[in-house]
mmCIF file of the C-alpha atoms, coordinates in Angstrom:
data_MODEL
# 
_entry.id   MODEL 
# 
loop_
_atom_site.group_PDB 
_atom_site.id 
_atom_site.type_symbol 
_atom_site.label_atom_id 
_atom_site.label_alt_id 
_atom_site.label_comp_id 
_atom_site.label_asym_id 
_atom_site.label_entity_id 
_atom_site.label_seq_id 
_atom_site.pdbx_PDB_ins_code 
_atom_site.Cartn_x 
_atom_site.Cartn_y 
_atom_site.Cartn_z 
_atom_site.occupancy 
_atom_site.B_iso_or_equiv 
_atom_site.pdbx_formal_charge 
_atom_site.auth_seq_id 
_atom_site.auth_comp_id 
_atom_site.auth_asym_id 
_atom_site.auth_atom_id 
_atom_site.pdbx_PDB_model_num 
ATOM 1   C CA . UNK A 1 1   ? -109.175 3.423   -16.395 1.00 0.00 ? 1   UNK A CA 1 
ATOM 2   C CA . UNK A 1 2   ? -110.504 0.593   -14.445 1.00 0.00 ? 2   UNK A CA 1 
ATOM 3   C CA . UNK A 1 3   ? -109.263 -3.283  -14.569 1.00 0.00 ? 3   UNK A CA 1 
ATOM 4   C CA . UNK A 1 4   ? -111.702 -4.816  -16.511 1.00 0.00 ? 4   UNK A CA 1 
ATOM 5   C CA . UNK A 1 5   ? -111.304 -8.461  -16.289 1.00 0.00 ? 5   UNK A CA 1 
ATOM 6   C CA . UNK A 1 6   ? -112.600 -9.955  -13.019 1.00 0.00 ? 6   UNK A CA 1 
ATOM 7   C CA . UNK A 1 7   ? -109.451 -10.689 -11.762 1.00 0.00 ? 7   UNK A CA 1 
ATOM 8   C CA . UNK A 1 8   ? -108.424 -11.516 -8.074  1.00 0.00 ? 8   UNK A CA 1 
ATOM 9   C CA . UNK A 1 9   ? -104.828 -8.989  -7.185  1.00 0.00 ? 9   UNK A CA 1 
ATOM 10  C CA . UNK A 1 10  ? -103.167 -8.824  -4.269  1.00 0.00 ? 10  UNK A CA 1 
ATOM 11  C CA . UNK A 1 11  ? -101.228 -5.683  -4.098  1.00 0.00 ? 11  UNK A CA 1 
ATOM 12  C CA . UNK A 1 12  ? -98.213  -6.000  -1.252  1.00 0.00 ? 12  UNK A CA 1 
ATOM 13  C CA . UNK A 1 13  ? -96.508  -3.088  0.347   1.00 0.00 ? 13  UNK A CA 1 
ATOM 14  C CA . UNK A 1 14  ? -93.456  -1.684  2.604   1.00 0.00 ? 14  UNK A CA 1 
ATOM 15  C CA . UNK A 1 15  ? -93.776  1.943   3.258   1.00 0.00 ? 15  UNK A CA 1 
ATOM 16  C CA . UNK A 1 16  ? -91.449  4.582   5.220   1.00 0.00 ? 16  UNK A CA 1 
ATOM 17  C CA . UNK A 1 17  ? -92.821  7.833   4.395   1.00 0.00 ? 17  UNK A CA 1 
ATOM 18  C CA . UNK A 1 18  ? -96.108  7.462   2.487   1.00 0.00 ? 18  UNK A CA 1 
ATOM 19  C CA . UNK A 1 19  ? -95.001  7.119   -1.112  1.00 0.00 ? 19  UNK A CA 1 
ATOM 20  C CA . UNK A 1 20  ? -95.229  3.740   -2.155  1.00 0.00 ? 20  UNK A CA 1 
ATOM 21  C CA . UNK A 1 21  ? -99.032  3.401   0.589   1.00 0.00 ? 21  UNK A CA 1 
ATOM 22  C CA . UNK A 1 22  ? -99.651  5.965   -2.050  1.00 0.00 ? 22  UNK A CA 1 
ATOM 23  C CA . UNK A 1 23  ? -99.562  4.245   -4.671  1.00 0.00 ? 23  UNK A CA 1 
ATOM 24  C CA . UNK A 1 24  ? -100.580 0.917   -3.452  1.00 0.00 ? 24  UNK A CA 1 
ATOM 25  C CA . UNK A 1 25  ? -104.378 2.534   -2.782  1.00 0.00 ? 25  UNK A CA 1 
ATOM 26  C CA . UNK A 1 26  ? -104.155 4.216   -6.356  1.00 0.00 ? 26  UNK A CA 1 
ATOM 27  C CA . UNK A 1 27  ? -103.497 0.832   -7.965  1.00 0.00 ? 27  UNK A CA 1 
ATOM 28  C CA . UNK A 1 28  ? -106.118 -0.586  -6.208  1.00 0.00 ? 28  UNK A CA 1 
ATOM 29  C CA . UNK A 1 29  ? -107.942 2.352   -7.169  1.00 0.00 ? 29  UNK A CA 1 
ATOM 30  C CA . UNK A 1 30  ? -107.299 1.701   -10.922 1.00 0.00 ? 30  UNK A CA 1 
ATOM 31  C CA . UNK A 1 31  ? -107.441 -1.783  -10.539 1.00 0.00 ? 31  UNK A CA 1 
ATOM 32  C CA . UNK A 1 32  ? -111.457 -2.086  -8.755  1.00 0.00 ? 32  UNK A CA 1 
ATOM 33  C CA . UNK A 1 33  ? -113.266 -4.272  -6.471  1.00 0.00 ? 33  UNK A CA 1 
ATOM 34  C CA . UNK A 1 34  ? -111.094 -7.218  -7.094  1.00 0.00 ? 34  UNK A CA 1 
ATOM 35  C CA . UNK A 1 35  ? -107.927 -5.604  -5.833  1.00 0.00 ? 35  UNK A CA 1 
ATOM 36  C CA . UNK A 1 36  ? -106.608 -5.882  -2.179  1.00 0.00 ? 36  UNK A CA 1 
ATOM 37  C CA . UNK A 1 37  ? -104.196 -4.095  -0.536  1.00 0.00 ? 37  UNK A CA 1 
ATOM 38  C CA . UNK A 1 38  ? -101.878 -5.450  2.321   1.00 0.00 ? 38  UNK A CA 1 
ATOM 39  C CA . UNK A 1 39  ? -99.135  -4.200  3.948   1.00 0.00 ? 39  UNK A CA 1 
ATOM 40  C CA . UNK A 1 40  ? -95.956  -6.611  3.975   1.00 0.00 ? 40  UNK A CA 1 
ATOM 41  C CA . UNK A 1 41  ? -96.623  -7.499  7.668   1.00 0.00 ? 41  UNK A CA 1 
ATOM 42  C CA . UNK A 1 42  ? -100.629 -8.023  6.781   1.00 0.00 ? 42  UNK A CA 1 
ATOM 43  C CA . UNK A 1 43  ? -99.294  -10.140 3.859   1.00 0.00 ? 43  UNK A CA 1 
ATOM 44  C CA . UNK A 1 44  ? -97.110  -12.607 5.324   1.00 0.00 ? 44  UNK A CA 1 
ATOM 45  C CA . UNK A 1 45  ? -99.935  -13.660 7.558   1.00 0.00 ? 45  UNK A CA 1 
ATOM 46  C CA . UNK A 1 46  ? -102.569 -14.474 4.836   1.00 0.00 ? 46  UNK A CA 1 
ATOM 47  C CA . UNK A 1 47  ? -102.777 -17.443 2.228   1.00 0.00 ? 47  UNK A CA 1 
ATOM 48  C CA . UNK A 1 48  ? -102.927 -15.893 -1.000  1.00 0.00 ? 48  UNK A CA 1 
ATOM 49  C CA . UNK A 1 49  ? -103.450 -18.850 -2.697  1.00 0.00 ? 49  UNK A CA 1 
ATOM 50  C CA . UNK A 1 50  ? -106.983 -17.452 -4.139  1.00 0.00 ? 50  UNK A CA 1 
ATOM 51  C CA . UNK A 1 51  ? -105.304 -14.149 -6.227  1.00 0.00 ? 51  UNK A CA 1 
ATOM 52  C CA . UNK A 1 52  ? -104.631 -14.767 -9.739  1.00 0.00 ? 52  UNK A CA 1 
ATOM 53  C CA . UNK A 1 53  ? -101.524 -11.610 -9.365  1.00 0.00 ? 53  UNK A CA 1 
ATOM 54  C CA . UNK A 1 54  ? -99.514  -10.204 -6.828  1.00 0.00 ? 54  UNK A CA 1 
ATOM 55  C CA . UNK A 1 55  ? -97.798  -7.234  -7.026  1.00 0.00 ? 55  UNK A CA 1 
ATOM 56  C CA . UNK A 1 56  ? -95.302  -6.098  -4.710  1.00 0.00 ? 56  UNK A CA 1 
ATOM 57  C CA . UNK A 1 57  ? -94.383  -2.140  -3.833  1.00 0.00 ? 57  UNK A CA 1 
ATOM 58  C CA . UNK A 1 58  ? -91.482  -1.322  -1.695  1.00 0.00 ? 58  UNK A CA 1 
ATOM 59  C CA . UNK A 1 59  ? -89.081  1.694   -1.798  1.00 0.00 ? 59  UNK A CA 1 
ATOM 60  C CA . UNK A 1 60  ? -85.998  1.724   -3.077  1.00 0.00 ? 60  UNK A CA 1 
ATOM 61  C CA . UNK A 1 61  ? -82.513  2.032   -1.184  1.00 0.00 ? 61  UNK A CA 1 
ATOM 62  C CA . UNK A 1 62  ? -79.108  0.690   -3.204  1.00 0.00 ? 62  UNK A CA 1 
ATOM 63  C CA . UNK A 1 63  ? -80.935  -0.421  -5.966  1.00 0.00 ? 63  UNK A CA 1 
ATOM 64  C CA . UNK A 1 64  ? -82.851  -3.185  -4.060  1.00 0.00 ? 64  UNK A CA 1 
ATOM 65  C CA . UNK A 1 65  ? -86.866  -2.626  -3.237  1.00 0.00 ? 65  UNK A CA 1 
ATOM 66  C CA . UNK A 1 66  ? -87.073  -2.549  0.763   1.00 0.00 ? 66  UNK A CA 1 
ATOM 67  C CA . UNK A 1 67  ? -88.825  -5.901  2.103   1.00 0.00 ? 67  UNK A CA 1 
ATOM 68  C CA . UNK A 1 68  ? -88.683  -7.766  -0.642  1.00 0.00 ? 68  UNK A CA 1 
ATOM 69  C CA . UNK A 1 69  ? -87.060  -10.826 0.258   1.00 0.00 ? 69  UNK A CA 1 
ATOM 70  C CA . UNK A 1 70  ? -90.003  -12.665 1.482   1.00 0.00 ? 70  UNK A CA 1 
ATOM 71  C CA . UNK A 1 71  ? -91.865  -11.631 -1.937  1.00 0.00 ? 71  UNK A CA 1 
ATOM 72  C CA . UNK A 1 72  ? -89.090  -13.127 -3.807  1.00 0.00 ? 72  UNK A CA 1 
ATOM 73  C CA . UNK A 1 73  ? -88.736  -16.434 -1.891  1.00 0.00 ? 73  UNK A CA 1 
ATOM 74  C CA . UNK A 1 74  ? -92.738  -16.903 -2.996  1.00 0.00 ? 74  UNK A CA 1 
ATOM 75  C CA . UNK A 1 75  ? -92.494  -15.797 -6.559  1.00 0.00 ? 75  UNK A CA 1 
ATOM 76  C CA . UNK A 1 76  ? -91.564  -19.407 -8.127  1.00 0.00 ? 76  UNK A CA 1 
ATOM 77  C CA . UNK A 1 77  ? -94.274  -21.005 -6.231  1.00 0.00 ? 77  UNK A CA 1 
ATOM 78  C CA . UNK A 1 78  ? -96.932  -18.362 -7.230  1.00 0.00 ? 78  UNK A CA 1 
ATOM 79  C CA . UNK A 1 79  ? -95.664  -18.316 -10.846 1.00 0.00 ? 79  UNK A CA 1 
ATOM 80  C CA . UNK A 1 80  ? -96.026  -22.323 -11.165 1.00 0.00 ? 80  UNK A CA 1 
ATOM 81  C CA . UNK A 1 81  ? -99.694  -21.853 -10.092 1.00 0.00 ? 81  UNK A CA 1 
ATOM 82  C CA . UNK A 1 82  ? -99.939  -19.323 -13.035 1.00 0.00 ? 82  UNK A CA 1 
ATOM 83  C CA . UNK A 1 83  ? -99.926  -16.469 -11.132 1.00 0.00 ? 83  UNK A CA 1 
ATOM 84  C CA . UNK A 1 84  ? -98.879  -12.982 -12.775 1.00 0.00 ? 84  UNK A CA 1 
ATOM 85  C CA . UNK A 1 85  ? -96.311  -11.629 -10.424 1.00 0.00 ? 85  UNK A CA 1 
ATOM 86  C CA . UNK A 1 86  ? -95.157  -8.036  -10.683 1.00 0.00 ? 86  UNK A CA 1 
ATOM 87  C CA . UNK A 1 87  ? -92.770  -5.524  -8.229  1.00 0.00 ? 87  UNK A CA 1 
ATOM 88  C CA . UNK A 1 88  ? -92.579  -2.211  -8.194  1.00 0.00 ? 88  UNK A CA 1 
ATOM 89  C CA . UNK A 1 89  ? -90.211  -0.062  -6.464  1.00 0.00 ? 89  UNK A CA 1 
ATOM 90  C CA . UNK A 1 90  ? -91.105  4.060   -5.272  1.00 0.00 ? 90  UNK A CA 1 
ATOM 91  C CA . UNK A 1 91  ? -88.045  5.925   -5.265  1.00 0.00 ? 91  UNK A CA 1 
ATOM 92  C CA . UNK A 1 92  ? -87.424  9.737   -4.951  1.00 0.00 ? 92  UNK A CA 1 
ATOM 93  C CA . UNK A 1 93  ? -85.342  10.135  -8.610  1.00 0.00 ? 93  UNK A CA 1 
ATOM 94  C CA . UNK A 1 94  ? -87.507  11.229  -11.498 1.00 0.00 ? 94  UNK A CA 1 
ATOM 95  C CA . UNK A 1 95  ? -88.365  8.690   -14.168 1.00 0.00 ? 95  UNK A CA 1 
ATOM 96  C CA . UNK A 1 96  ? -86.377  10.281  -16.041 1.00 0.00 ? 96  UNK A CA 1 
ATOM 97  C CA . UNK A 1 97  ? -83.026  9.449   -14.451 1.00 0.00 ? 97  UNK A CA 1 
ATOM 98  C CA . UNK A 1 98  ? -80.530  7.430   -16.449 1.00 0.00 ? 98  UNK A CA 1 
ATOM 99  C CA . UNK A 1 99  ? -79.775  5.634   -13.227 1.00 0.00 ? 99  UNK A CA 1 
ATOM 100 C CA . UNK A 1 100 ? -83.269  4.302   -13.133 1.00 0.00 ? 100 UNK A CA 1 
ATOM 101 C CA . UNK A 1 101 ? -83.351  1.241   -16.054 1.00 0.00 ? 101 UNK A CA 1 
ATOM 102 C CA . UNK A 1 102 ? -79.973  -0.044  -14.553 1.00 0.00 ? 102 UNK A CA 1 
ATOM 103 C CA . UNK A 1 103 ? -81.474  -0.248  -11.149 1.00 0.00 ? 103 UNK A CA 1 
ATOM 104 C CA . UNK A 1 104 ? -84.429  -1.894  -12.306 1.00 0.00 ? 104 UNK A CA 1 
ATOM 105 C CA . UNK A 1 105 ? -82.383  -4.566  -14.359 1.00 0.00 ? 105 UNK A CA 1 
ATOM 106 C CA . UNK A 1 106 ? -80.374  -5.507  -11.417 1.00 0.00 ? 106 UNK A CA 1 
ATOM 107 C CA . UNK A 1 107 ? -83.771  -5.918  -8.899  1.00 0.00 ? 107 UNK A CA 1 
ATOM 108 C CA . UNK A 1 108 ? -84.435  -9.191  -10.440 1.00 0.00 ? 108 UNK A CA 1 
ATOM 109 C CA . UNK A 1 109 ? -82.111  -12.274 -11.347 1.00 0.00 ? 109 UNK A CA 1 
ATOM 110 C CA . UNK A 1 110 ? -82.346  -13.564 -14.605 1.00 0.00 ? 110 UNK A CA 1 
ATOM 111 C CA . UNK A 1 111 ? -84.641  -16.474 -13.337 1.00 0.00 ? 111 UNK A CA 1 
ATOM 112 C CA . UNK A 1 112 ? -86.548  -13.950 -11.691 1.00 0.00 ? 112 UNK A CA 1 
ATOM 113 C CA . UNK A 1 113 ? -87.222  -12.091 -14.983 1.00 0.00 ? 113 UNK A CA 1 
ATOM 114 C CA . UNK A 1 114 ? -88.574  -14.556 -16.491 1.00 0.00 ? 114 UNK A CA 1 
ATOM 115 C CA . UNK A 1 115 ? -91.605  -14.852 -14.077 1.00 0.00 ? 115 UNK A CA 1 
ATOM 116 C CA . UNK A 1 116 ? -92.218  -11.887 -12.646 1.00 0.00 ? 116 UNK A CA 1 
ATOM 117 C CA . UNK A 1 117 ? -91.525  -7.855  -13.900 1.00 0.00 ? 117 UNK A CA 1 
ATOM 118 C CA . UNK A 1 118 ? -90.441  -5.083  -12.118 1.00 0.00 ? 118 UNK A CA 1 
ATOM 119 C CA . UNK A 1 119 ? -91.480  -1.364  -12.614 1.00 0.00 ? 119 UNK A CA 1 
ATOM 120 C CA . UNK A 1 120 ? -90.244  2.233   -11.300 1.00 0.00 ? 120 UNK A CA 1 
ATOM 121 C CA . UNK A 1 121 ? -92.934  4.794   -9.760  1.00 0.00 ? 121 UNK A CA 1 
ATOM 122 C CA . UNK A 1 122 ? -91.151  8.336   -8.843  1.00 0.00 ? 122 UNK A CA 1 
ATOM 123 C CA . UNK A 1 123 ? -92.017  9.004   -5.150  1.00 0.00 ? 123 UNK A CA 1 
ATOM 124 C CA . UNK A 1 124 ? -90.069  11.715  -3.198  1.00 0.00 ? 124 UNK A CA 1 
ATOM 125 C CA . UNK A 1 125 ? -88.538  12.628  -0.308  1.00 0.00 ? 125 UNK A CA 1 
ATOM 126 C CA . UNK A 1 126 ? -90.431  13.560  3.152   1.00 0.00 ? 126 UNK A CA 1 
ATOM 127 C CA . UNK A 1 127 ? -87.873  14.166  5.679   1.00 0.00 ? 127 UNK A CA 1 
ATOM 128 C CA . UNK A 1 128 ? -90.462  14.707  8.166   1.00 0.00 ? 128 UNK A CA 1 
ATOM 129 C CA . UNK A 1 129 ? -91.877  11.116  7.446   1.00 0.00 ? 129 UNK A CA 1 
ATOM 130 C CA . UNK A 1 130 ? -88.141  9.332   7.257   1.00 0.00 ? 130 UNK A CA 1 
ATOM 131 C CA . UNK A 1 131 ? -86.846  7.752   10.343  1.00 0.00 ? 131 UNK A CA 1 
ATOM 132 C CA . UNK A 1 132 ? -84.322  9.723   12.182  1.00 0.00 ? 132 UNK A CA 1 
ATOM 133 C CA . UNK A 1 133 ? -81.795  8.096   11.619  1.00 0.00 ? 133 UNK A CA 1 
ATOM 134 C CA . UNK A 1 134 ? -82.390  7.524   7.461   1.00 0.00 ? 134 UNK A CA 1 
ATOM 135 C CA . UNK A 1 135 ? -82.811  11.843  7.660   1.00 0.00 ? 135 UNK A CA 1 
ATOM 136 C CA . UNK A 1 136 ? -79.195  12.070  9.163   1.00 0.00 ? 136 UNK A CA 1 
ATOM 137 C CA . UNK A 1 137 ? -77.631  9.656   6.432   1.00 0.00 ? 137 UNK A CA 1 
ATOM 138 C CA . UNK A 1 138 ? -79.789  11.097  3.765   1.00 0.00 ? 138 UNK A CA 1 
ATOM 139 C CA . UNK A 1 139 ? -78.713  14.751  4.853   1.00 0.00 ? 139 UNK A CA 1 
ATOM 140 C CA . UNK A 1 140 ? -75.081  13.720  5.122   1.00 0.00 ? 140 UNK A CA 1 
ATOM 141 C CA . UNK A 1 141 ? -75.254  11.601  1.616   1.00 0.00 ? 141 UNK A CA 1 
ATOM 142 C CA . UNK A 1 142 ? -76.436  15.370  -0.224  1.00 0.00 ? 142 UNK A CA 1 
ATOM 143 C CA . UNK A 1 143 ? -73.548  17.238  1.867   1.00 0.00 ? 143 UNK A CA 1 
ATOM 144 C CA . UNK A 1 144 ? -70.724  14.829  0.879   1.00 0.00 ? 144 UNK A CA 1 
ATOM 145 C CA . UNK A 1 145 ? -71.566  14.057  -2.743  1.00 0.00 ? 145 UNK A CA 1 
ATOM 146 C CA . UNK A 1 146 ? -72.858  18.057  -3.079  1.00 0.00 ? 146 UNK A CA 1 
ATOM 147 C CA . UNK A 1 147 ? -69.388  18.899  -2.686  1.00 0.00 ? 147 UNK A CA 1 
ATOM 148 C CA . UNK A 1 148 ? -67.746  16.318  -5.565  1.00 0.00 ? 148 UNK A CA 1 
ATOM 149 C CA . UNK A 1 149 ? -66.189  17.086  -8.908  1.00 0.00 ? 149 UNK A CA 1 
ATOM 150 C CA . UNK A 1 150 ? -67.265  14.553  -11.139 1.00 0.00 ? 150 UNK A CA 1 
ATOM 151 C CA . UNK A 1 151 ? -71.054  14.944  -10.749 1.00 0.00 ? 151 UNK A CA 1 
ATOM 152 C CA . UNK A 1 152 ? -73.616  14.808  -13.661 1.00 0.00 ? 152 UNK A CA 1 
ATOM 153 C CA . UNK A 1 153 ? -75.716  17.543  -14.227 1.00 0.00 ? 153 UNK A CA 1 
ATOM 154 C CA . UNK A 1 154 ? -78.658  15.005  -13.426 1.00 0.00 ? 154 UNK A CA 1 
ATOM 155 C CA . UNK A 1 155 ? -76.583  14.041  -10.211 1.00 0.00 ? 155 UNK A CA 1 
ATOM 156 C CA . UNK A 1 156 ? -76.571  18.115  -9.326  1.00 0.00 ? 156 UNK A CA 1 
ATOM 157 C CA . UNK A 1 157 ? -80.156  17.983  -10.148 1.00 0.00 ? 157 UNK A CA 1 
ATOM 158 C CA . UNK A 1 158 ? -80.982  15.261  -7.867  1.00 0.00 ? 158 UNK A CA 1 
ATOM 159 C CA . UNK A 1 159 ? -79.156  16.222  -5.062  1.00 0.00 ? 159 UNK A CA 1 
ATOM 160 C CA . UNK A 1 160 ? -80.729  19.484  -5.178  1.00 0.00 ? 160 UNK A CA 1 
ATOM 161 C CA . UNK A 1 161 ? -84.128  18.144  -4.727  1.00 0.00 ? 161 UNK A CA 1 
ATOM 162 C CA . UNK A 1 162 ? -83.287  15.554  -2.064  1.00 0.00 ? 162 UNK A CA 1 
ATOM 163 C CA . UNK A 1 163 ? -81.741  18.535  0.201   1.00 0.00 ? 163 UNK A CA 1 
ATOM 164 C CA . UNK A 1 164 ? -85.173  19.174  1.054   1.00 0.00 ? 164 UNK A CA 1 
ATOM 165 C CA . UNK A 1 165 ? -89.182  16.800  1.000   1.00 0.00 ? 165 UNK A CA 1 
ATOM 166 C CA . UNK A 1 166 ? -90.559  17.223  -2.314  1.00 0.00 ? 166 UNK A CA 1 
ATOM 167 C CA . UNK A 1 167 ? -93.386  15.122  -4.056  1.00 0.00 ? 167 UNK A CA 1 
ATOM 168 C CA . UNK A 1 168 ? -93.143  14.166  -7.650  1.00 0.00 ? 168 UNK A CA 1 
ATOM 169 C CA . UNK A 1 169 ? -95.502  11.118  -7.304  1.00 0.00 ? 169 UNK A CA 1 
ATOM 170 C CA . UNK A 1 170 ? -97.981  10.555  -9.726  1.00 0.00 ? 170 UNK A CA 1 
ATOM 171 C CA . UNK A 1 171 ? -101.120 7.633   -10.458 1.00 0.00 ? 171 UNK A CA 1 
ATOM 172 C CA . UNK A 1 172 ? -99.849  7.822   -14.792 1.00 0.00 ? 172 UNK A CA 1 
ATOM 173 C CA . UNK A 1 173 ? -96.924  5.912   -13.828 1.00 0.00 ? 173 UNK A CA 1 
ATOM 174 C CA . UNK A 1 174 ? -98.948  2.697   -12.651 1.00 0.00 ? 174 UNK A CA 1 
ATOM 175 C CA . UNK A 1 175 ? -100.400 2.485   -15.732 1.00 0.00 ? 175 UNK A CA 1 
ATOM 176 C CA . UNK A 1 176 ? -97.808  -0.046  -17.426 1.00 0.00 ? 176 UNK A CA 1 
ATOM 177 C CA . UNK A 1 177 ? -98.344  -2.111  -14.110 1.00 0.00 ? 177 UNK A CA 1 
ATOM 178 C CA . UNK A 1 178 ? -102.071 -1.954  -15.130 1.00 0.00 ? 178 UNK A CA 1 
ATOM 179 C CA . UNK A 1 179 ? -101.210 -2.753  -18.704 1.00 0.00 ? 179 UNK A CA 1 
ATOM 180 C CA . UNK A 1 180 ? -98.918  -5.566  -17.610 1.00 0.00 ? 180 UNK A CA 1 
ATOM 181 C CA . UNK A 1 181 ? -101.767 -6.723  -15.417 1.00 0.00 ? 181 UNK A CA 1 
ATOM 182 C CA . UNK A 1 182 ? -104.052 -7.571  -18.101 1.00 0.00 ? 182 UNK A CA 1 
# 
């Protein structure tokens, strides 16, 4: 399903291992001609003044989307112009998690919510992609929790998958951003 209304959207991304560049060029995919992509570097250099939306993709680490300070400080400004403003975050739990809605709720302040929405898009986990140093805390996070008492049978689950790159990314979950988009 294309975007149908002729609609100028800047779509904004931080990647480390591919996921969220993923979907950032499926959006735009979805989205047509009047989408363009940038990463966050590309971004901060341009005067986006002439989209009508900007939407924002960054992983997620501690329940915060990676980069997206800068994204934030612009959101009241681009919102008073009558910009629609969304944020998505990649992470490597399935949409399924329980963890997932609480994360989301605590992305955004409650000013924040009120101009701007944020959304969850399941990514993965490519150690070979990851930064050395995020693959040794990411290998010692699934050895030290692996080993606790207390853990959820989703928490089991998920610690299962991240001991090794797996890819449970998928273009259906960008279409509420679509939806939200129109």
């Amino acid at each position: 399903m294309k975007y149908s209304k002729s609609m100028k959207i800047a779509i904004i991304y931080s990647s480390e291992t591919g996921f969220t560049k993923k979907y950032a060029f499926w959006l735009q995919e979805k989205l047509g001609n009047d989408a363009k992509v940038f990463t966050l570097k590309e971004a901060k250099k341009q005067n986006l003044d002439d989209f009508d939306a900007l939407v924002y993709g960054g992983w997620m680490c501690a329940a915060q989307i990676n980069g997206v300070s800068w994204f934030k400080e612009k959101m009241p400004a681009w919102a008073a112009s009558g910009k629609k403003i969304a944020l998505w975050a990649t992470g490597g739990s399935p949409i399924e998690s329980p963890d997932i809605p609480k994360a989301l709720d605590a992305m955004l302040s409650e000013e924040e919510k009120k101009i701007a929405k944020v959304f969850y898009c399941p990514g993965g986990f490519s150690y070979e992609n990851m930064k050395f140093i995020y693959r040794i805390m990411m290998k010692m996070f699934v050895k030290m929790n692996s080993k606790r008492k207390d853990l959820r049978e989703i928490d089991k689950e998920a610690l299962k998958m991240m001991s090794h790159s797996y890819d449970i990314s998928d273009k259906k979950y960008l279409e509420p951003i679509v939806d939200y988009l129109k």
